[in-house]
GUVO-959699 format. One line per field, with one value per residue (C-alpha): residue number from 0; x, y, z. Coordinates in pm, 1 decimal. Each point is the difference from the previous one (the first is absolute). Layout:
<nodes>
pos [NUM_...]
px [X_...]
py [Y_...]
pz [Z_...]
</nodes>
This chain:
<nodes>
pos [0_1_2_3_4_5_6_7_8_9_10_11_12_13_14_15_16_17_18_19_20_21_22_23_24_25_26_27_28_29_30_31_32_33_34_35_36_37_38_39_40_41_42_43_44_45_46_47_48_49_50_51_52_53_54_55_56_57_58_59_60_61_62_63_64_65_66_67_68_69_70_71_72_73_74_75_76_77_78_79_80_81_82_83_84_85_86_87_88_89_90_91_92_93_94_95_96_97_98_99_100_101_102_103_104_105_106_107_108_109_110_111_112_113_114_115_116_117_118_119_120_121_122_123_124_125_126_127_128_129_130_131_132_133_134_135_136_137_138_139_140_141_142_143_144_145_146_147_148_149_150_151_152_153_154_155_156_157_158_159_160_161_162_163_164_165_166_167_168_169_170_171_172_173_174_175_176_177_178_179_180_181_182_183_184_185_186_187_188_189_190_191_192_193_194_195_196_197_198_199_200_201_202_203_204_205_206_207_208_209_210_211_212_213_214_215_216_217_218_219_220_221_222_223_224_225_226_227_228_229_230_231_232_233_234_235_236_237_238_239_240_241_242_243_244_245_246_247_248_249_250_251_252_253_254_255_256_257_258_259_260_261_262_263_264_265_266_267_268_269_270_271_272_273_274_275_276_277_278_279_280_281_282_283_284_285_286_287_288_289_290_291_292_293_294_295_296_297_298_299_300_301_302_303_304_305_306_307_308_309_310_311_312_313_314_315_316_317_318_319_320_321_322_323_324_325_326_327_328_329_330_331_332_333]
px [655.7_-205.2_-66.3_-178.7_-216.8_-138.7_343.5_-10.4_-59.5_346.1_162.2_-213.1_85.2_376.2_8.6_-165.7_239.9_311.8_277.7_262.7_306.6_-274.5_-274.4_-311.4_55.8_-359.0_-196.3_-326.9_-120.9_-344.0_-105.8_-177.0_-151.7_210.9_-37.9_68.8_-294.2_14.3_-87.4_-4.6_405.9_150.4_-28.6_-168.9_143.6_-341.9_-4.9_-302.4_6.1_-120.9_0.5_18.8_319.7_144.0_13.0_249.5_265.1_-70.7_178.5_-146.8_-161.1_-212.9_-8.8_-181.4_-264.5_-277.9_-272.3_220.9_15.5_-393.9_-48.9_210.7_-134.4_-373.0_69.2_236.9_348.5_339.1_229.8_377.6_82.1_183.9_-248.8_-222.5_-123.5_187.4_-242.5_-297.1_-279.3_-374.8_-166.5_-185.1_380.3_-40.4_244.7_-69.4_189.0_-43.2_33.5_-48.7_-389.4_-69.2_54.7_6.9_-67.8_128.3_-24.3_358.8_-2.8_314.5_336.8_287.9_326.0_-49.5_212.2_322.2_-63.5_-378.5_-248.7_-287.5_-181.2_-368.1_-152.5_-6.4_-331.5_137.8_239.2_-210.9_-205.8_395.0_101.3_295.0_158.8_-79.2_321.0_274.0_210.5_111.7_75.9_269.1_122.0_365.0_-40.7_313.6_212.1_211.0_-218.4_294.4_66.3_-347.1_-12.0_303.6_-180.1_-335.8_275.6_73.6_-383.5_-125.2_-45.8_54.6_-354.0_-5.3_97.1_134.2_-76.1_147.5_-220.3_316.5_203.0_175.9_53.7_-157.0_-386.0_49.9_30.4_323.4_208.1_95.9_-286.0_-276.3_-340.8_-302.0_-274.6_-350.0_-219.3_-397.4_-282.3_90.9_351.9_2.1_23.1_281.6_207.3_-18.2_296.8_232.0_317.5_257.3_235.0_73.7_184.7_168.0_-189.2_-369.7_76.4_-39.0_184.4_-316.7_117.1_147.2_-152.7_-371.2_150.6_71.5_-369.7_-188.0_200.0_-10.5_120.3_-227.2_-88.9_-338.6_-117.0_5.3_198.0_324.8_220.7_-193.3_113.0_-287.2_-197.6_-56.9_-360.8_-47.1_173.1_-293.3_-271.0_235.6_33.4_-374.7_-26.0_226.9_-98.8_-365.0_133.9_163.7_-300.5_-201.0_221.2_143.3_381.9_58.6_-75.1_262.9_301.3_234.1_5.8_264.5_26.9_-181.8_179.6_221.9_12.6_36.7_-215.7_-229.5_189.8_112.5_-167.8_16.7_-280.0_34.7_-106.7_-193.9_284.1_203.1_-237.7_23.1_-365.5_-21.5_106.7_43.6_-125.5_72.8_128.0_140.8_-423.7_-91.3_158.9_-114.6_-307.7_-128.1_-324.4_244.0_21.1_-71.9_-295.7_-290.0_-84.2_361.7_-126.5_-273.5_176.2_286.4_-283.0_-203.8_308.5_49.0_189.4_-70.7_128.1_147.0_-202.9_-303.1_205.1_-36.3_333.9_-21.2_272.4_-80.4_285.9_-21.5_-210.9_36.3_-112.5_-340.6_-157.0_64.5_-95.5_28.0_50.9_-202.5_51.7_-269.6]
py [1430.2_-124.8_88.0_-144.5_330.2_283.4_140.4_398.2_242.5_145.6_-277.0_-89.4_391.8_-24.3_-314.2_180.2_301.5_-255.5_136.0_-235.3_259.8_305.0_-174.5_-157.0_-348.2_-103.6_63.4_-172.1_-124.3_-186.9_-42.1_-286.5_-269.4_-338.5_-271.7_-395.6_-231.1_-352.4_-248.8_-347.4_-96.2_294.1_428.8_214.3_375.1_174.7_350.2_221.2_282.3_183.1_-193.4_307.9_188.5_-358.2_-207.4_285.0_-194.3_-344.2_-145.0_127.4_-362.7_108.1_302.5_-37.8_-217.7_199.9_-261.9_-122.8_355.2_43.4_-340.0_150.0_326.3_-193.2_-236.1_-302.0_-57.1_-23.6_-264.4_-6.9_-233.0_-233.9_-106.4_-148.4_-325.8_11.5_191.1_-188.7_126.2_-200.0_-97.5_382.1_143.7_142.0_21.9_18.5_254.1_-52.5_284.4_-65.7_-147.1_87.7_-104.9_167.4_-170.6_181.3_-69.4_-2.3_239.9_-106.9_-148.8_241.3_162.6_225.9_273.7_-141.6_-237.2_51.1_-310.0_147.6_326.5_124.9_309.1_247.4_-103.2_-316.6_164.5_18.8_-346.7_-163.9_245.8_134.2_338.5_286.4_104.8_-211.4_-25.3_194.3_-138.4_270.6_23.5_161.0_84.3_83.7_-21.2_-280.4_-204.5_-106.3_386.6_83.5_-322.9_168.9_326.0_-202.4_-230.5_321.2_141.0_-303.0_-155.3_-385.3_-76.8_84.1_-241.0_68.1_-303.3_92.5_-89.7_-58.3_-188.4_-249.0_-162.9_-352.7_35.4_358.9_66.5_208.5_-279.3_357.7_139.3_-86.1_-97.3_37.1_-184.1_119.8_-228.4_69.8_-212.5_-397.9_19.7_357.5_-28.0_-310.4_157.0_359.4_244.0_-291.3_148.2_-217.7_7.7_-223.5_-340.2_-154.6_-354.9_157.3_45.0_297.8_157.0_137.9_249.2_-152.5_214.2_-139.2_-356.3_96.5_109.1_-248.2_-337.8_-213.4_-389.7_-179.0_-372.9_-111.6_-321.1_-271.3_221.3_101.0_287.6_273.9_332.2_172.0_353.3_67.6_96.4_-333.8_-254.6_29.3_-116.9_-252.7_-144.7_0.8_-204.4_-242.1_-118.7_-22.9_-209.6_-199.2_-6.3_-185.6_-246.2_112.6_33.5_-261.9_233.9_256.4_-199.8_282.7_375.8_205.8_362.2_272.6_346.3_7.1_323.4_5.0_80.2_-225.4_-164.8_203.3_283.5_329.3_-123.6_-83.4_-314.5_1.4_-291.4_370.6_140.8_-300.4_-61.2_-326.0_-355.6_-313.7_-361.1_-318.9_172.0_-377.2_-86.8_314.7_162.3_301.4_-48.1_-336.4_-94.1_-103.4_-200.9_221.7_-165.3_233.4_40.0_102.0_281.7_37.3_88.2_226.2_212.2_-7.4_157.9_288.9_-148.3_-26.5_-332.3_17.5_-324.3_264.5_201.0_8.2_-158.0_-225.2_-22.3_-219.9_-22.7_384.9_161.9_416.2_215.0_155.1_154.2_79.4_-277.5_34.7_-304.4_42.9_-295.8_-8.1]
pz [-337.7_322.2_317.6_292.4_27.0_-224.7_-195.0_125.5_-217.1_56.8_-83.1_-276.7_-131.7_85.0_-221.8_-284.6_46.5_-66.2_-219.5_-191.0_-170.9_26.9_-210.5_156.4_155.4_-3.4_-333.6_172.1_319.5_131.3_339.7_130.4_252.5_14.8_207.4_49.6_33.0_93.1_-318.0_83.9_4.4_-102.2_101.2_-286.1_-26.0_-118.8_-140.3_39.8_-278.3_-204.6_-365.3_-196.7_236.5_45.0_-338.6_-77.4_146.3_-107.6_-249.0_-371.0_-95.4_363.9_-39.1_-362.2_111.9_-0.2_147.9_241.1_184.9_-90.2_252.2_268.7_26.9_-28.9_297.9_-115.1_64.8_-208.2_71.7_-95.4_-331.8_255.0_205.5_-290.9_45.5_363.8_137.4_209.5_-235.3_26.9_-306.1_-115.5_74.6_327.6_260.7_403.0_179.0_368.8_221.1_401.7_23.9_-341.1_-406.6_-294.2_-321.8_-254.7_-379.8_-187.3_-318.8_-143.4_42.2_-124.9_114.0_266.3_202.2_120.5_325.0_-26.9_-24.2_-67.3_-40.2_108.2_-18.4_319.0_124.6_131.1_205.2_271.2_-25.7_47.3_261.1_-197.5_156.4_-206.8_-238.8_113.9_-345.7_-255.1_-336.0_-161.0_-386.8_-46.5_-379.0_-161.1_334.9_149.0_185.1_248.0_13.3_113.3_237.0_186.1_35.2_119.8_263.1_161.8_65.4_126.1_345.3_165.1_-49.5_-390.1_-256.8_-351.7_-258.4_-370.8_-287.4_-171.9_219.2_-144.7_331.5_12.5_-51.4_-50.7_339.7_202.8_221.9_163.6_75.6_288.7_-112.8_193.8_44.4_237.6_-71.5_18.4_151.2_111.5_115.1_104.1_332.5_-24.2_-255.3_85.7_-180.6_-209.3_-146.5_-175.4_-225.9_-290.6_-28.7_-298.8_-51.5_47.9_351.2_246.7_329.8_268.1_186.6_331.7_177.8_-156.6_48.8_426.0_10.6_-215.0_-25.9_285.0_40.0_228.6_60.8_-188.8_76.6_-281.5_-191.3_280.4_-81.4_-193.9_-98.9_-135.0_47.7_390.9_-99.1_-149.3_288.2_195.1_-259.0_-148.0_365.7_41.3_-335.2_136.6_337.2_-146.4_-314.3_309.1_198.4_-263.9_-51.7_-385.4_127.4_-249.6_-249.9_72.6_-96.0_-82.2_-159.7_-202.5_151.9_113.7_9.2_-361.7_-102.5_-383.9_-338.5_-187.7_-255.7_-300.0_99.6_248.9_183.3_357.3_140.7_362.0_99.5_3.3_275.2_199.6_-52.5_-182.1_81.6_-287.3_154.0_-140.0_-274.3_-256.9_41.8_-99.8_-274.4_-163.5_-284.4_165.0_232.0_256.8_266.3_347.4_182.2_3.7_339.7_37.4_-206.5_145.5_359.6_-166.4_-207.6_377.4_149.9_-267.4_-346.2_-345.9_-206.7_-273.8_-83.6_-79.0_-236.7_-356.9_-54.4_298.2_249.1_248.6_244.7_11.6_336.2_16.6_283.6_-136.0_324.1_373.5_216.7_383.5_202.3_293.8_331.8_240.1]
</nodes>
């Protein structure tokens, strides 16, 4: 379970007082920090724990692996079996996490199953270097009782800005086409993205709340590109980028592009891409293809960098046609 803010501790006692048939509905419970940070092409959900309290509720190979848990508690980071050799590590194994003006390099431990939806797991003292709100999810074990039983019980407590995601979900990628997930990010996108709740598509696709959509999803004209629909926080930079591209003479070079706002997961996985925020657009996309050098010309690169986005040309696993929002930029006239 998730929540935008610190879980009360009402609730959080309420939840351990759950019955199922007069026997205890929850045999254990752990609660703790857990927040999305912005990766390169995809949304990591990052748990801050405790290694000792939390391995409890990984899955046994995990939860055996004594070292692994040593290298969290001492500083590193644990990153979900599915992400190996997918995530955008440099050569000693260390992996930036950018939050607002700053980056954290942190080493990864291991690569093994982790807790349900989670990506990867650090200890508690990095709470505060990614700006993650204090206690936000609870990770709960039923024991002997029906876990569909105790997830009716849990239904009922809750409020519209909780979300429920069962570890044992057998819904596609584990995850509840009923129920609405939630997603606050921390640091880069923060302030574009704000409170994202969706619920889940069949095809690795996801519903945003309308509501989120009305507020953050805007179609606009962009010249050399036309019709855009893409994050209202990001039309203005994107604009910016364009008339200066123009105003240099490298219009040639912006010969078409293939979609801004799609809001769906990362291939194969439960990780959501930025295209779902709105905050990424694909240029030139036949020229560029994913794992080459690429063909965007570099003082195109040069000017959308200038006006606040990364390229995916710079990545590990390049993707060149790929620019995503990475700071607030401010066109300023006069």
């Amino acid at each position: 379970m998730v929540g935008a803010d610190t879980l009360p501790d009402d609730l959080v006692e309420r939840i351990g007082e759950i019955r199922v048939g007069g026997e205890p509905g929850v045999d254990e419970m752990y609660q703790f920090s857990l927040g999305q940070v912005a990766v390169e092409n995809r949304v990591l959900d990052v748990a801050a724990v405790d290694a000792g309290e939390y391995r409890r509720f990984t899955e046994a190979v995990s939860a055996q692996f004594q070292q692994q848990w040593d290298r969290v508690a001492g500083g590193e980071m644990a990153v979900t079996d599915t992400l190996t050799r997918r995530l955008p590590v440099d050569k000693d194994g260390y992996v930036a996490l950018a939050v607002g003006d700053r980056t954290h390099n942190v080493h990864v431990a291991s690569y093994y199953p982790q807790v349900g939806t989670v990506d990867a797991v650090v200890n508690t003292a990095w709470a505060d270097e990614l700006d993650m709100v204090d206690g936000n999810a609870l990770v709960i074990s039923t024991g002997t009782a029906s876990p569909q039983a105790v997830r009716k019980k849990l239904d009922a407590l809750l409020e519209e800005d909780l979300s429920v995601h069962g570890l044992d979900a057998a819904a596609e990628y584990g995850l509840d086409p009923r129920a609405v997930q939630s997603v606050q990010l921390v640091g880069t996108f923060a302030e574009a993205v704000g409170v994202f709740r969706y619920t889940v598509l069949g095809g690795g696709r996801i519903a945003p709340d309308p509501a989120w959509v009305r507020s953050h999803i805007v179609t606009e004209h962009v010249p050399l590109l036309g019709e855009m629909t893409c994050n209202k926080h990001m039309m203005p930079q994107l604009r910016a980028a364009m008339i200066e591209i123009q105003d240099r003479g490298l219009a040639d070079e912006i010969e078409y592009h293939v979609g801004c706002y799609y809001p769906r997961f990362i291939a194969g996985s439960t990780t959501l891409s930025n295209h779902s925020f709105g905050l990424a657009i694909d240029i030139n996309s036949l020229e560029n293809q994913r794992g080459t050098v690429g063909q965007m010309h570099p003082h195109v690169v040069e000017i959308m960098k200038k006006w606040g986005f990364a390229w995916g040309g710079d990545w590990k696993w390049t993707d060149p046609m790929h620019f995503e929002l990475a700071r607030i930029v401010e066109p300023r006239t006069g």
